[in-house]
DRENFI-189849 format. One record per residue (C-alpha): residue number from 1; x, z negated, y. Coordinates in steps of 0.05 Angstrom, whole numbers, plus 5000, padded with zeros to 4 digits. Layout:
% residues N
   pos     c1     c3     c2
   NUM      X      Z      Y
...
***
This chain:
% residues 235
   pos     c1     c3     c2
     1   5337   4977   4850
     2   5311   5046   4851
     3   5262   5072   4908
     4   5188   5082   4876
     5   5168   5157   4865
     6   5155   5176   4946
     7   5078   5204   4963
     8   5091   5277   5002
     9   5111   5270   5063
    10   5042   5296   5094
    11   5008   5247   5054
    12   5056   5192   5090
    13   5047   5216   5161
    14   4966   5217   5145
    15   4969   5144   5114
    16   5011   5128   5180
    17   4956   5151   5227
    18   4907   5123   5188
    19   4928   5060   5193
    20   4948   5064   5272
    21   4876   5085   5278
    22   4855   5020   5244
    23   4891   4979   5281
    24   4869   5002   5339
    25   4938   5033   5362
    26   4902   5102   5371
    27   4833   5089   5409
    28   4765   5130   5396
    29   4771   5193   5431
    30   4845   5190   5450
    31   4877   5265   5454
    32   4941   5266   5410
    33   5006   5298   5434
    34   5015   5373   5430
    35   5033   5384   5350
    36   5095   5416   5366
    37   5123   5354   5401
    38   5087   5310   5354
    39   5124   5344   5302
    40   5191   5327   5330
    41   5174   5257   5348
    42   5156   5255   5271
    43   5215   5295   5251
    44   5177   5338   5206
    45   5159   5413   5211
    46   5097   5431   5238
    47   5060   5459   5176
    48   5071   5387   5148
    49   5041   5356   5209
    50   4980   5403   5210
    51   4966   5390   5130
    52   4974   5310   5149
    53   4921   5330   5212
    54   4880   5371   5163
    55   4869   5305   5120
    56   4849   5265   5177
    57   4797   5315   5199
    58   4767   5315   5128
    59   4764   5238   5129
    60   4729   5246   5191
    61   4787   5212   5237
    62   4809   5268   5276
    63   4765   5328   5314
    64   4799   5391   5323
    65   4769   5430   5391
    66   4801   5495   5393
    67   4843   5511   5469
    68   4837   5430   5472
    69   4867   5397   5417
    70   4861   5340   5368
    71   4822   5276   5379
    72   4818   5215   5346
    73   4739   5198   5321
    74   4745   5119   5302
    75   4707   5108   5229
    76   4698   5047   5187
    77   4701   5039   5109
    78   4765   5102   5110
    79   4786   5123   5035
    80   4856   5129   5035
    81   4915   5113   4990
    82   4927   5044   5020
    83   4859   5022   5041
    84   4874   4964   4998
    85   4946   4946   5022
    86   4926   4887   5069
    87   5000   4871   5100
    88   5006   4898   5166
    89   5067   4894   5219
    90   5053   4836   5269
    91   5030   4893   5326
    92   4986   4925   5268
    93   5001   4984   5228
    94   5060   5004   5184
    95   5072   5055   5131
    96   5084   5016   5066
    97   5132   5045   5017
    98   5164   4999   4963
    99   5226   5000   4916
   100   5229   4979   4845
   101   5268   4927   4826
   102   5255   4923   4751
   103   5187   4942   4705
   104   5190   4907   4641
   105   5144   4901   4580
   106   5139   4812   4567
   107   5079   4769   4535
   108   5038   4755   4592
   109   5055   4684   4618
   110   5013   4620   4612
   111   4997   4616   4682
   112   4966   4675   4693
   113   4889   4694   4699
   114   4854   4712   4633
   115   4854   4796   4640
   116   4863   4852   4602
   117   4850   4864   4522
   118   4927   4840   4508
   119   4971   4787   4509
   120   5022   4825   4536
   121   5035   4869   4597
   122   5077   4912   4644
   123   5111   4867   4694
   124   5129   4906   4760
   125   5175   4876   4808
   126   5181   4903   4871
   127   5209   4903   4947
   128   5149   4918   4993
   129   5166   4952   5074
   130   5134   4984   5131
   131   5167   5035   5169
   132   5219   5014   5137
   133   5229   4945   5148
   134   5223   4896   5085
   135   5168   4846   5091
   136   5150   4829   5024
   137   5168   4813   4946
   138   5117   4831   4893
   139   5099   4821   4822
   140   5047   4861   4791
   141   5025   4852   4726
   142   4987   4918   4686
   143   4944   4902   4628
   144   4988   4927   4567
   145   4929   4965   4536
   146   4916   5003   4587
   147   4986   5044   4568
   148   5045   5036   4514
   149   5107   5063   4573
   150   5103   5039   4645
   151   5173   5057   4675
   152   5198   5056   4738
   153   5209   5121   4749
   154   5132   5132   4743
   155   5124   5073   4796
   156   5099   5109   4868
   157   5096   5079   4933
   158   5020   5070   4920
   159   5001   5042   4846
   160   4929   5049   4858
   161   4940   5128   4858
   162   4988   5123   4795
   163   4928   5082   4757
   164   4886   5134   4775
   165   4920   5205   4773
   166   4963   5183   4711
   167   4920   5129   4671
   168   4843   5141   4691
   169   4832   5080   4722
   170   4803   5067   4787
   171   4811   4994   4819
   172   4742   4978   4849
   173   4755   4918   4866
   174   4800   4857   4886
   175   4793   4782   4902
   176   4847   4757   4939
   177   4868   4680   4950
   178   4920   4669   5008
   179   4960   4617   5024
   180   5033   4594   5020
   181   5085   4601   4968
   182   5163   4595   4957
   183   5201   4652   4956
   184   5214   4676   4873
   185   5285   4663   4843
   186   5295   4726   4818
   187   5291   4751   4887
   188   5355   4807   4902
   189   5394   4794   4954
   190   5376   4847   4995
   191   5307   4808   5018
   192   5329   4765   5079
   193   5288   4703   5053
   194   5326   4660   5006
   195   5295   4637   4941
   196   5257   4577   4952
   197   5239   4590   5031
   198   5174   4582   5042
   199   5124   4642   5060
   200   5066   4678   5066
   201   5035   4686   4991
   202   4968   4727   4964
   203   4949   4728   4888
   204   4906   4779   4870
   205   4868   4789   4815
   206   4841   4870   4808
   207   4783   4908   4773
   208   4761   4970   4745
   209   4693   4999   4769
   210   4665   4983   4703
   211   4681   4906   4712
   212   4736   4904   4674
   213   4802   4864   4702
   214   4864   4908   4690
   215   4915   4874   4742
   216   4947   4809   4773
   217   4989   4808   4826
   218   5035   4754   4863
   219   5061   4774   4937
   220   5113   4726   4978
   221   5109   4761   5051
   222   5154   4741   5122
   223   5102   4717   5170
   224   5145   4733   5225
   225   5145   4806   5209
   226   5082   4823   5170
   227   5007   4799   5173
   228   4953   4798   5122
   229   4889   4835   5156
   230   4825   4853   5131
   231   4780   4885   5174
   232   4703   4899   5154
   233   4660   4954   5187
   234   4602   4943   5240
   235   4539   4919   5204
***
């Protein structure tokens, strides 16, 4: 297994925050820590704290007042690189980062959802975590047309940004159906569920702006460590 291509770390400590803000781990209006000692709880130097700070205040998550300091401004709806990642530790929140297990070019299988303009595609399987902890087995599958080389060492943490930064496409939208599902065989060993123990499971089927479906995806999560959520904004 090789670790997926890592977002910077600023862009980590922002996706962090922004998902401690959604989960209601950081209320509206709370005053974070100095950025000096929120720096060294974070272990990172402060000019990578202030860009991740700098992010939030663009996305309209954080106020900066000058001789005060930085406060958190609670907003629905948030773009950010995992606004579609719906696993969540059991408390809420959790940076997700994944590590590739193997991305392989196969003839799409029978039992998948008509998508895509070829029969075959770019299987990705992968070992999802947050903070660190694994949670999750995935299997993605890419529409073949949409590129002739997927490898792994093009995989990041986030595939949504690779489809967009490195292929032009933008997924709009997702329909997910959740439920419960056996644990793959071709699981690695390093995932504490054994093949064929039941857990949480989400298909998801994924499309381009324009309507077109691009991607399928199977996920096997622990219910005692992770939790789908999906959270809509005040009508």
């Amino acid at each position: 297994m090789r670790a997926a291509t890592a977002l910077p770390r600023y862009i980590q400590i922002s996706e962090m925050l922004i998902r401690e803000i959604a989960a209601g781990h950081l209320v509206d209006g709370a005053r974070l820590p100095p950025e000096r000692e929120m720096a060294v709880d974070l272990g990172i130097a402060v000019g990578t704290l202030r860009k991740a700070l700098a992010d939030l205040e663009a996305k309209g998550l954080l106020e900066r007042v000058q001789g005060s300091g930085n406060y958190v401004r609670q907003k629905a709806d948030v773009t950010s690189v995992y606004s579609l990642f719906r696993l969540e530790k059991i408390r809420g929140g959790g940076l997700p980062t994944a590590a590739v297990i193997a991305v392989d070019r196969l003839p799409k299988p029978a039992d998948l959802p008509d998508f895509g303009t070829t029969d075959d595609g770019h299987r990705i399987r992968r070992l999802r975590s947050l903070d660190g902890d694994l949670i999750a087995v995935e299997e993605i599958w890419l529409d073949g047309g949409l590129c002739d080389e997927f490898g792994s060492a093009d995989v990041s943490d986030s595939l949504y940004q690779y489809y967009r930064d490195a292929l032009g496409v933008v997924i709009a939208t997702v329909e997910d159906r959740i439920g419960v599902g056996d644990i793959p065989s071709w699981t690695p060993p390093a995932f504490h569920q054994k093949p064929g123990s039941p857990a949480g499971f989400i298909e998801r089927l994924s499309w381009t702006a324009a309507g077109a479906a691009v991607e399928f995806s199977r996920t096997w999560f622990d219910h005692n460590k992770a939790r789908y959520v999906s959270r809509m904004g005040k009508g």
